[in-house]
C-alpha positions in Angstrom: 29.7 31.2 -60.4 27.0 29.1 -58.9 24.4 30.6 -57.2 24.5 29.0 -53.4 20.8 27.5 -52.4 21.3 28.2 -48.3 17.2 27.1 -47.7 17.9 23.0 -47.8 20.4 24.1 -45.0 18.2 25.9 -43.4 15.5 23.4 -43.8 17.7 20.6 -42.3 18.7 22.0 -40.0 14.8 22.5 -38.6 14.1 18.9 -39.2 17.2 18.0 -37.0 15.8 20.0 -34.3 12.2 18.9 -34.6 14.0 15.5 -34.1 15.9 16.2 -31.2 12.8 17.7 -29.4 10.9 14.4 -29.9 14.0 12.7 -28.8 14.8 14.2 -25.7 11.2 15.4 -24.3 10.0 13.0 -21.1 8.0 10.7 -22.4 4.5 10.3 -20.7 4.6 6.2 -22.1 7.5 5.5 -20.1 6.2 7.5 -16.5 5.1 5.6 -13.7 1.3 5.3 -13.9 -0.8 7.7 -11.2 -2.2 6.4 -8.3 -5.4 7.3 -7.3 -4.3 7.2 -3.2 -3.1 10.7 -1.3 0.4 11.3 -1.1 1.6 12.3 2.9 5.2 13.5 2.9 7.2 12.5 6.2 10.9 13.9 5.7 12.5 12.8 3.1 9.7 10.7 1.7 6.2 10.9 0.4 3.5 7.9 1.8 1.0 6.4 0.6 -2.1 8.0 3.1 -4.1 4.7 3.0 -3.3 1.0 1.9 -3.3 0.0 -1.4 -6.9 -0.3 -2.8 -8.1 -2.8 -5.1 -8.7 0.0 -7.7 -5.4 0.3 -7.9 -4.2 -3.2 -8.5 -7.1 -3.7 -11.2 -4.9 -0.9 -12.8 -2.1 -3.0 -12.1 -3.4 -6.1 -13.4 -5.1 -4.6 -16.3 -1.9 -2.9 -17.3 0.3 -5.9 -16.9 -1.4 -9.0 -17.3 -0.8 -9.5 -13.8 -2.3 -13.1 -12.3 -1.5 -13.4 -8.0 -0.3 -16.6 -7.0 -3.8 -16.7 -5.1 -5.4 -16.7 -8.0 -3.4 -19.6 -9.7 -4.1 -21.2 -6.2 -7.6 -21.1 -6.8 -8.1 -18.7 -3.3 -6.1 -17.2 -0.7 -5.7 -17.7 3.1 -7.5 -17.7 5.9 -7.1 -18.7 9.4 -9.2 -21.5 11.1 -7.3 -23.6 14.0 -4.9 -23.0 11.1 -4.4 -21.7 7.9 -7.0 -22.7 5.4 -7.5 -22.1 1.7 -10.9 -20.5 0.7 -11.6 -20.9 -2.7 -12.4 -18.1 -4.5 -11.1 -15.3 -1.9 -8.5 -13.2 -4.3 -7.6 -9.9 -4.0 -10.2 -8.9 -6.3 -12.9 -10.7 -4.2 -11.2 -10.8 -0.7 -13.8 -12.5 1.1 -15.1 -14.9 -2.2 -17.6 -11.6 -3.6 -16.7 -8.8 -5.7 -15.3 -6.2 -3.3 -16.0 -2.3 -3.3 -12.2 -0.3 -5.0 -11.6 1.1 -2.6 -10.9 -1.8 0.0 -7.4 -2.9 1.0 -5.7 -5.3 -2.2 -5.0 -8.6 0.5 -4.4 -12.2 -0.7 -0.7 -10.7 -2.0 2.3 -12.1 -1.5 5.2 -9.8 -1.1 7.1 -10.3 -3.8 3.4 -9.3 -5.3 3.2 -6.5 -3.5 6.3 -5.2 -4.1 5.4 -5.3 -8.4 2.6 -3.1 -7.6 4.3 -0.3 -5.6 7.3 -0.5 -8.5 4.5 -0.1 -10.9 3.6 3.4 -9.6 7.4 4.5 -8.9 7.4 3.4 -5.2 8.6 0.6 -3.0 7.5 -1.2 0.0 9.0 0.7 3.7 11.4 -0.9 5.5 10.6 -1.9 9.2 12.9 1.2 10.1 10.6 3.5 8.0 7.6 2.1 8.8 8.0 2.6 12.8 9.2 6.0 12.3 6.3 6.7 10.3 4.0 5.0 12.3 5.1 6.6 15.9 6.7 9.4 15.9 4.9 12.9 14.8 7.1 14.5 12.5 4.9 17.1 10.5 6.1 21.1 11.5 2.3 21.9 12.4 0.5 18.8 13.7 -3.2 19.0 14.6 -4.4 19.9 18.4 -4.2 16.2 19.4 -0.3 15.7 18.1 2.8 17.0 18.8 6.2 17.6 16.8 8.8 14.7 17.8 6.5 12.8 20.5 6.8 9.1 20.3 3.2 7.4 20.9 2.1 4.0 22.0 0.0 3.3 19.2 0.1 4.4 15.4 -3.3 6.1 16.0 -1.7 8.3 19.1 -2.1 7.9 23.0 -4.8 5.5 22.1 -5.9 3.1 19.2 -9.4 4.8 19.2 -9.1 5.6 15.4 -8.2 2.0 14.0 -10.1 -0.7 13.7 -9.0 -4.0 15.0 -11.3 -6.8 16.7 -12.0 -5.2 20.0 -10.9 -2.3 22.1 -10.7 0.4 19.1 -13.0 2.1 17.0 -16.4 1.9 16.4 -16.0 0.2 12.9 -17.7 -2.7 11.2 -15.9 -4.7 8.5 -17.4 -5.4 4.9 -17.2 -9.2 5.1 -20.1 -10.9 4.5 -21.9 -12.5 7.4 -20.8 -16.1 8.0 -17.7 -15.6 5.5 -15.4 -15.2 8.9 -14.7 -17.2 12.1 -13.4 -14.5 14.0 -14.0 -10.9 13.4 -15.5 -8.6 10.6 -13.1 -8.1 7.9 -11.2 -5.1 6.9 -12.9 -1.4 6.0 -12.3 0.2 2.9 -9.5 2.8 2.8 -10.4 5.9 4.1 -12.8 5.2 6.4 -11.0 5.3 9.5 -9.6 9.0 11.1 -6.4 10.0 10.8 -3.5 8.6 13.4 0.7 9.9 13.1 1.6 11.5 10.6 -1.6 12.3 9.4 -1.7 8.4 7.8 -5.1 5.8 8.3 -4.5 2.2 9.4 -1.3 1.9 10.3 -2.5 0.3 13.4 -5.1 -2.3 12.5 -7.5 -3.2 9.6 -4.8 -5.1 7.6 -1.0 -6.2 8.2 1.5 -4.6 6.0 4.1 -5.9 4.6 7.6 -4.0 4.4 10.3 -4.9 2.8 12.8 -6.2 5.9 14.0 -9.9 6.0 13.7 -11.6 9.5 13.4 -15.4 10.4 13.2 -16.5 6.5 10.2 -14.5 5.8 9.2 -11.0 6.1 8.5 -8.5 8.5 4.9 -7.1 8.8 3.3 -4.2 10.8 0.6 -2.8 12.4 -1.5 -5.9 13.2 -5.4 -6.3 11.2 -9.0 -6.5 11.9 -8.1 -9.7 13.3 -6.2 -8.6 16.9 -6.9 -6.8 19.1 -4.6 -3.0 19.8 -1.8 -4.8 21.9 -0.6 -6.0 18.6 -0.3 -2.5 16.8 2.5 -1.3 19.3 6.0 -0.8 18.3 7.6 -3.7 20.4 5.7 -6.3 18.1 7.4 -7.7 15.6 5.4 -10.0 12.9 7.4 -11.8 10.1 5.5 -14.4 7.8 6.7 -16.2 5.3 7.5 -13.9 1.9 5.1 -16.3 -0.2 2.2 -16.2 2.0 -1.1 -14.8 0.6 -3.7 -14.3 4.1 -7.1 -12.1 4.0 -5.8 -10.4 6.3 -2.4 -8.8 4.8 -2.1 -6.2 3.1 0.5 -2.9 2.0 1.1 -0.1 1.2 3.5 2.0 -1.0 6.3 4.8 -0.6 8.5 6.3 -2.6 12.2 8.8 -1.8 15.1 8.3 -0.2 
């Protein structure tokens, strides 16, 4: 009788299983790449704190190739008794010189803006999610100044004191360079402000931001820039521009959940 050899079996059936393992295991190539920008968590869904930087949009870019329509343009947008283009202003250089990474990523369309939140798992808000957001305290222990499921006038509370817009909020000074603008100062980099509802910065002021509701052909935007003054960050002001528009002073930033 021939003597049965059970170690190829056994053998085998290790490799199959080692296989199967390297099968099946998450893989870390096919995760969405990390931002470097603090996650807030308003019900069901996690925020971006601050507007998407230029840091991460280099990792973007670098990652993908990616080229802004600004860029093919030879500049972006900015506004002088009309739109103008200035050559050289990208998001990489918002105001024509290399910017600091951690200033807002402007001179984006939305479709562009989009491509970078679904490069780090996320998605633009919709106008619905962004006023919810942007108004209404919702975290279970809100500091001294907040309170659980009040509504306020601006997204930075009872007042706009800790945004920064062209006159009548904070005491900020934008980064652009003198001479670069014909109104105002430019935007601040992220993180520079105080927190507002929710715990988030600029949601009033600094830059627009885009979301990711139609209205009147284009798209709606929120929260009004360095370029207004506070009456445009309330809730009762509703911006839409034109989805392929690329301005200095629009910007975005990410969420992600349901």
């Amino acid at each position: 009788m021939k003597k049965f050899d059970i170690l190829p079996i056994i053998f085998g059936v290790l490799l199959s299983i080692i296989a199967l393992y390297f099968m099946l295991r998450p893989s870390t190539a096919l995760s969405a790449p990390v931002s470097t920008i603090p996650i807030v968590k308003i019900g069901n869904l996690s925020w971006d704190q601050t507007e998407m930087t230029i840091d991460d949009v280099k990792t973007f870019a670098d990652a993908t190739g990616f080229v802004s329509q600004a860029e093919k343009n030879g500049g972006g947008l900015s506004y002088e008794a009309g739109f103008v283009k200035k050559l050289g202003w990208t998001w990489k250089t918002p105001y024509g010189d290399p910017a600091k990474s951690s200033e807002p990523a402007v001179h984006l369309n939305q479709a562009e803006a989009q491509s970078v939140c679904q490069f780090y798992g996320k998605r633009l808000p919709t106008n619905d999610e962004w006023i919810s957001a942007a108004f209404v305290e919702q975290r279970a222990n809100p500091p001294a100044s907040f309170t659980k499921g009040q509504r306020y006038p601006f997204p930075g509370g009872n007042t706009p004191a800790v945004s920064h817009c062209l006159s009548g909020c904070g005491d900020y000074r934008g980064v652009a360079p003198a001479g670069a603008l014909n109104r105002g100062t430019g935007h601040v980099p992220a993180g520079v402000t105080k927190p507002g509802v929710n715990g988030l910065l600029d949601m009033g002021g600094n830059v627009w931001e885009w979301t990711a509701t139609e209205r009147n052909g284009g798209y709606i935007t929120r929260g009004a820039s360095w370029w207004y003054g506070p009456e445009r960050q309330k809730e009762s002001d509703v911006e839409s521009k034109q989805g392929d528009i690329a301005v200095v002073y629009i910007g975005f930033r990410c969420i992600s959940g349901n």
